[in-house]
Backbone as a chain_set.jsonl record, in Angstrom:
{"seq": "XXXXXXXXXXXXXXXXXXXXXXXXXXXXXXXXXXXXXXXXXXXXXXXXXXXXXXXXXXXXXXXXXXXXXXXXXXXXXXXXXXXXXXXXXXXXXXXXXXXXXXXXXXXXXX", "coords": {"N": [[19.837, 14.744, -18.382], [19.349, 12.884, -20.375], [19.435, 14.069, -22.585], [22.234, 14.522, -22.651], [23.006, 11.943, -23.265], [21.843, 11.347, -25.981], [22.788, 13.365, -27.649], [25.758, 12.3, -27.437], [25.712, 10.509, -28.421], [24.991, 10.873, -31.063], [27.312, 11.955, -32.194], [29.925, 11.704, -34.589], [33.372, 10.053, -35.739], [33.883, 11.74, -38.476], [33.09, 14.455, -38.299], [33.339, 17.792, -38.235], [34.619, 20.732, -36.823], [33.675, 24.184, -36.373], [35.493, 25.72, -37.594], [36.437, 23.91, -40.064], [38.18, 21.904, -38.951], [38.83, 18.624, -37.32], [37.488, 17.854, -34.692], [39.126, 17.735, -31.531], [40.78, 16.513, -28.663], [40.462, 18.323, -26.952], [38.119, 20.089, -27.706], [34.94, 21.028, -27.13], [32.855, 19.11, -27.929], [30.606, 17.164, -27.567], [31.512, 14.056, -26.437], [31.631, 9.947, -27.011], [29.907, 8.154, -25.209], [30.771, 5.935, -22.854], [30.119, 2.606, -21.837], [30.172, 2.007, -19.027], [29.977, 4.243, -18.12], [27.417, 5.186, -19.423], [25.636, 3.538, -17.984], [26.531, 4.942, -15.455], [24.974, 7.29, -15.986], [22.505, 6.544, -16.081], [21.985, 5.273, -13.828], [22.185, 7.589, -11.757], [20.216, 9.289, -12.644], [18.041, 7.376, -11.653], [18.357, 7.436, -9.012], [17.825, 10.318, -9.046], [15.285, 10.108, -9.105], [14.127, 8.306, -7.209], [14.481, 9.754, -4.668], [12.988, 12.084, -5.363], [10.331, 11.119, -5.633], [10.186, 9.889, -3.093], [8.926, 10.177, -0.424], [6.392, 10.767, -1.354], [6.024, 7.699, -1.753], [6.306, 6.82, 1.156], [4.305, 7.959, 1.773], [2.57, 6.776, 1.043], [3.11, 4.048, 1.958], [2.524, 4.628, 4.707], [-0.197, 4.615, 4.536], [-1.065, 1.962, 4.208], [-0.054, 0.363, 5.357], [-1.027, 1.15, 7.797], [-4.137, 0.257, 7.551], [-3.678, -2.075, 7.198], [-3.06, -2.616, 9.846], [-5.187, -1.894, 11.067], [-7.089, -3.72, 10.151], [-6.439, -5.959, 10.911], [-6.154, -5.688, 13.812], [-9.128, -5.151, 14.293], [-10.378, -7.406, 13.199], [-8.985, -9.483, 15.01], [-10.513, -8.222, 17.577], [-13.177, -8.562, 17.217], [-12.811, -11.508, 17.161], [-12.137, -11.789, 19.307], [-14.688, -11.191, 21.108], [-16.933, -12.179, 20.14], [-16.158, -15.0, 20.826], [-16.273, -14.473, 23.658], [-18.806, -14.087, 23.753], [-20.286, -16.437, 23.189], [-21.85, -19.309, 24.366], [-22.216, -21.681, 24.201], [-20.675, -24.4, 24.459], [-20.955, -23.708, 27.166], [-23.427, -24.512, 28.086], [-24.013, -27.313, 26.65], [-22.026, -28.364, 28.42], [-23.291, -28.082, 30.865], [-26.132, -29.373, 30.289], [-24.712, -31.84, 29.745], [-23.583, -32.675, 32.564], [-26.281, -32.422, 34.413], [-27.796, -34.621, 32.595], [-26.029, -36.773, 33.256], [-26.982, -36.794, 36.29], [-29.135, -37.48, 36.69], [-29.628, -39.595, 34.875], [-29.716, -43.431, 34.174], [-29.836, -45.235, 36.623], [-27.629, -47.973, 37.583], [-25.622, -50.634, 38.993], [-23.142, -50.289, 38.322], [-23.244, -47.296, 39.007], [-24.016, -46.448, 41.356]], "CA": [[20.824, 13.71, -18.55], [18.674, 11.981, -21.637], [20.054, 14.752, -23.485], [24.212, 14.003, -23.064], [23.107, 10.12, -24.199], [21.298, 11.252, -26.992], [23.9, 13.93, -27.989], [26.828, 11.779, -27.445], [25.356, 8.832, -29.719], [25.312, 11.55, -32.539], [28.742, 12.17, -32.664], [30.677, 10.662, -35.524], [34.146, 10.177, -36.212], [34.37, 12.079, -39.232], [32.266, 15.3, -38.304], [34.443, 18.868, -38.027], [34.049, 22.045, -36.723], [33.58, 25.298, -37.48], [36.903, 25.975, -38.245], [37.109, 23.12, -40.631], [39.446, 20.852, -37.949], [38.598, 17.586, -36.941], [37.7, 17.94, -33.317], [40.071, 16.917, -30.675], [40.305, 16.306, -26.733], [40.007, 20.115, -26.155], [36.991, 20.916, -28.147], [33.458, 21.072, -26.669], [31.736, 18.711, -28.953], [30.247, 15.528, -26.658], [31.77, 12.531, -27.158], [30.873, 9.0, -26.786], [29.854, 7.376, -23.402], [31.224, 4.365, -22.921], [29.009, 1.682, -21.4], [30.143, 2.359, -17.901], [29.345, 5.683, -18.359], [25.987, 5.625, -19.631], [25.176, 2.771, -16.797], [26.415, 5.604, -14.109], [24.313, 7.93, -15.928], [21.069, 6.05, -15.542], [21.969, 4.834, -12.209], [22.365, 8.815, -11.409], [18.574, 9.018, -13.201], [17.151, 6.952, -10.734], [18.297, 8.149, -8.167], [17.252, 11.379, -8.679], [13.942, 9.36, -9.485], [13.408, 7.708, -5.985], [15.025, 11.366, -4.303], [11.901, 13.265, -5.529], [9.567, 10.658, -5.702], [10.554, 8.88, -2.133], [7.866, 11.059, 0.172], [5.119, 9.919, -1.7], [6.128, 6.311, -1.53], [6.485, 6.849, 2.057], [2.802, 8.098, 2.251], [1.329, 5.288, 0.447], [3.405, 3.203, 3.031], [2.278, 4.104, 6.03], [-1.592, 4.056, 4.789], [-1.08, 1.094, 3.717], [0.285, 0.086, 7.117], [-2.278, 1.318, 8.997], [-4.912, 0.096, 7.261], [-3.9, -3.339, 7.589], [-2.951, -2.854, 11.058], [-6.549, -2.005, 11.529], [-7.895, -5.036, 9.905], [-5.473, -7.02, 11.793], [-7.006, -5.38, 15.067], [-10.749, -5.667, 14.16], [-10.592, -9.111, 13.269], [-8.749, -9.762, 16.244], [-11.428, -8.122, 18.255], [-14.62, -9.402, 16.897], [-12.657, -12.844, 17.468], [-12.082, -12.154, 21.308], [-15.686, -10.395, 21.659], [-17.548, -13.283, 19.635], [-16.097, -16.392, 21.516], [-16.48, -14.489, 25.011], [-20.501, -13.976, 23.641], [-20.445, -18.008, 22.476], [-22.234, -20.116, 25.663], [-22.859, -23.042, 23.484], [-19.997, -25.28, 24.855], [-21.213, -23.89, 28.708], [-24.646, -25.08, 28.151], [-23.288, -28.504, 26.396], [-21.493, -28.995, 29.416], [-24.72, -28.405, 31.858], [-26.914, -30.64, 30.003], [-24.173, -33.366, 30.286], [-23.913, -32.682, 34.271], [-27.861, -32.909, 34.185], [-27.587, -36.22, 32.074], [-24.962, -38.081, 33.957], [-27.056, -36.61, 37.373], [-30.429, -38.061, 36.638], [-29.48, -40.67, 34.132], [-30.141, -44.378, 34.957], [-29.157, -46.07, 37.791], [-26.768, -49.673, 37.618], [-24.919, -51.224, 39.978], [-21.552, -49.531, 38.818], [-22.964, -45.959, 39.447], [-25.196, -46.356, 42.334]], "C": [[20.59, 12.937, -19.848], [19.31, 12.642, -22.932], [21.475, 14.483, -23.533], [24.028, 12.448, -23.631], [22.796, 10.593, -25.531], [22.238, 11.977, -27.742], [25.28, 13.286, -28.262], [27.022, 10.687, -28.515], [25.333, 9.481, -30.991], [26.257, 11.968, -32.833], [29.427, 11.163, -32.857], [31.989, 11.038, -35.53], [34.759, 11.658, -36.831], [33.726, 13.771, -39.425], [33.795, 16.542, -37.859], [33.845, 19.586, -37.457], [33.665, 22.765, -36.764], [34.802, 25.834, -38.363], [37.27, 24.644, -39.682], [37.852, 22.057, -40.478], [38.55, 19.585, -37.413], [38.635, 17.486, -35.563], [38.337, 16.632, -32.506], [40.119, 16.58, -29.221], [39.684, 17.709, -26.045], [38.752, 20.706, -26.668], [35.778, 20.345, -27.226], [32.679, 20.237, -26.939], [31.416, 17.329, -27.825], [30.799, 14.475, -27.069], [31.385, 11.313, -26.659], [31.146, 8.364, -25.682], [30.142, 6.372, -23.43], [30.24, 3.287, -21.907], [28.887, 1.919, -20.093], [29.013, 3.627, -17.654], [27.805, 5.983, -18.537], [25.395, 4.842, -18.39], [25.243, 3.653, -15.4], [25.184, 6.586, -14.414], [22.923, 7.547, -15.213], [21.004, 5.294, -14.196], [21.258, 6.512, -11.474], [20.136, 9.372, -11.823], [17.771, 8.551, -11.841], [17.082, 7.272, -9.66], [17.911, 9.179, -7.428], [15.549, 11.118, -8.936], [13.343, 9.339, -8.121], [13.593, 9.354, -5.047], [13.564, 11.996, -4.519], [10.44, 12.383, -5.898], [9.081, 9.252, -4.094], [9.486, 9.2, -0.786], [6.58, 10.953, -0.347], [5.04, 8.898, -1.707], [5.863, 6.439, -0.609], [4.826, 6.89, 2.682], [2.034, 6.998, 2.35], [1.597, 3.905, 1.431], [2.906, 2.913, 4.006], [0.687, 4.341, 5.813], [-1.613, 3.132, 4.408], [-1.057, 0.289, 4.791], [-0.576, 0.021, 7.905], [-3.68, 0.728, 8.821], [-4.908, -1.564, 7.275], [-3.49, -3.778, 8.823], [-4.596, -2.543, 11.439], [-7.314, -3.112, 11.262], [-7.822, -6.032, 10.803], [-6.803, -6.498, 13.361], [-8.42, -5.695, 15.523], [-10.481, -6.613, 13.905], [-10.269, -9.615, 14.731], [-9.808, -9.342, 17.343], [-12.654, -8.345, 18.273], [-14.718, -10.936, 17.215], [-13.32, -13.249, 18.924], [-14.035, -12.108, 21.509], [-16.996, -11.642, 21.23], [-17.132, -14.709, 20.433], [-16.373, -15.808, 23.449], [-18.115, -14.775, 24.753], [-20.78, -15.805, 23.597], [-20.461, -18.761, 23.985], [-22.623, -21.471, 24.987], [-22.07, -24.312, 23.902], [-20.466, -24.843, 26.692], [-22.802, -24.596, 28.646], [-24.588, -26.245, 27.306], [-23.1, -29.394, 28.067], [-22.267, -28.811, 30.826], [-25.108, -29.079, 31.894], [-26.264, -32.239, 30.56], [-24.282, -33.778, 32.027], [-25.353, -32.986, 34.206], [-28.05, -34.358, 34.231], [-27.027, -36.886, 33.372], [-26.097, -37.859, 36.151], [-28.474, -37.626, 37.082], [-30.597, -39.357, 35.618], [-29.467, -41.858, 34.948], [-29.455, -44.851, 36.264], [-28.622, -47.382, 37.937], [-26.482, -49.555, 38.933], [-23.949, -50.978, 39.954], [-21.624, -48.331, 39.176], [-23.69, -45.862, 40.16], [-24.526, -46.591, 43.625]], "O": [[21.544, 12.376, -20.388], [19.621, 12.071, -23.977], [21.905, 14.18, -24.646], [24.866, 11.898, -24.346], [23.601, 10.19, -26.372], [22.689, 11.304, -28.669], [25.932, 13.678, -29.23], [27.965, 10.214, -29.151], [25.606, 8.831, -32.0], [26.26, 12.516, -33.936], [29.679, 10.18, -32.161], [32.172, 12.244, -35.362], [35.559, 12.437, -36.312], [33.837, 14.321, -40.521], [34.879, 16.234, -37.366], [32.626, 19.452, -37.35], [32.662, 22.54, -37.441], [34.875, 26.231, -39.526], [38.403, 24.611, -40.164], [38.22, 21.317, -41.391], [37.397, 19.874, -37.092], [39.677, 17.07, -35.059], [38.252, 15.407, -32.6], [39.001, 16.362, -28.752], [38.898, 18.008, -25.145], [38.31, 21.733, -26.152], [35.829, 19.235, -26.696], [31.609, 20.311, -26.335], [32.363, 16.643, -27.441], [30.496, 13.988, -28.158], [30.657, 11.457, -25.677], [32.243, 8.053, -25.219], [29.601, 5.699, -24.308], [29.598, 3.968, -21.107], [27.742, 2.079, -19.669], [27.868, 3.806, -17.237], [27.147, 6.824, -17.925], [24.615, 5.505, -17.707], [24.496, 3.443, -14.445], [24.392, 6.829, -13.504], [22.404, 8.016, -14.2], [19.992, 4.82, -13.68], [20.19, 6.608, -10.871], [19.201, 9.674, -11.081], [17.041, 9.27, -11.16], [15.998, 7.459, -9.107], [17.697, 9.339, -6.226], [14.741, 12.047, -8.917], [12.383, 10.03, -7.778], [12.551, 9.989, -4.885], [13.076, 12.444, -3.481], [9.509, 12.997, -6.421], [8.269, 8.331, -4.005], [9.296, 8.198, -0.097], [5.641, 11.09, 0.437], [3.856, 8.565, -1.666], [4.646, 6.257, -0.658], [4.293, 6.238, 3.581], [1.27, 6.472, 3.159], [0.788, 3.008, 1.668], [2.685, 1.79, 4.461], [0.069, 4.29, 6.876], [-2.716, 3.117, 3.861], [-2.003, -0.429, 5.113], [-0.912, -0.921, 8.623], [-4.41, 0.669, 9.81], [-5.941, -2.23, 7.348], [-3.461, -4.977, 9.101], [-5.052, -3.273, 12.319], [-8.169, -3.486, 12.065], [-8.682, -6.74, 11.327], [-7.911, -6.943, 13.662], [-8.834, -6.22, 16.556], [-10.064, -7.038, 14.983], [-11.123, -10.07, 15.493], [-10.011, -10.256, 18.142], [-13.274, -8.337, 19.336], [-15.732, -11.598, 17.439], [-14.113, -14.035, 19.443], [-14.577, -13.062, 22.067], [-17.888, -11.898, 22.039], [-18.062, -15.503, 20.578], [-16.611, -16.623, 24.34], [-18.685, -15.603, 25.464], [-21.778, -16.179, 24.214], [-19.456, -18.851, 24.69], [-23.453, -22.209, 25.518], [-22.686, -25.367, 23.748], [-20.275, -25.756, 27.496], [-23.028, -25.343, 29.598], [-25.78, -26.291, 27.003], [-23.622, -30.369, 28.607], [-21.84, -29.384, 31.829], [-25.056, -29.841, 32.86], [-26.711, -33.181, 31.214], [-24.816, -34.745, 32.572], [-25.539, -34.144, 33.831], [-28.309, -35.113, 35.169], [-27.66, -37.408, 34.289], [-25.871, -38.663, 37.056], [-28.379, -38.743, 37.591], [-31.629, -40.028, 35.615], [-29.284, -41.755, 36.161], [-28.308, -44.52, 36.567], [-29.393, -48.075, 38.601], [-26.871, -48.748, 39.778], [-23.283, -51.121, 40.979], [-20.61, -47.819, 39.65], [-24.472, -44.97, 39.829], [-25.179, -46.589, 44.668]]}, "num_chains": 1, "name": "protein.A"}
């Protein structure tokens, strides 16, 4: 396709044939793309860009995916597995029972 832009941008006006004739609607010779035109081309470009390059995106996707769905997971499970292991607020809340059981004796808690 790089080739009809580049081709088309070299045709002048004032350039002829072989015959000598000033080419016209019917001859062969490329003529110039008009802005649309070159904009569908390179649309058409990319297309065939993502098209043959869209299956390897796809790969890189889903390891990409998975790999931070695994993070996601392990973290999440070292969380759960680490606060079930964590007795530091049950033995807190012993001592205090303890305390408040053998702690002094007044006249408002007696």
């Amino acid at each position: 396709m790089d080739y009809l832009i580049g081709a088309a941008n070299n045709v002048t006006d004032h350039e002829t044939n072989m015959e000598g004739k000033n080419p016209d609607a019917s001859s062969t010779a490329p003529k110039l793309l008009t802005p649309a035109q070159k904009q569908l081309l390179k649309r058409q470009q990319e297309l065939e860009y993502w098209k043959r390059h869209s299956k390897q995106l796809r790969s890189r996707n889903l390891i990409t995916g998975l790999t931070i769905g695994a993070f996601v997971v392990g973290l999440f499970s070292y969380t759960i597995l680490s606060v079930r292991q964590e007795k530091i607020m049950d033995e807190i809340d012993d001592e205090a029972k303890i305390f408040v059981m053998k702690g002094p004796r007044t006249g408002a808690n007696s």
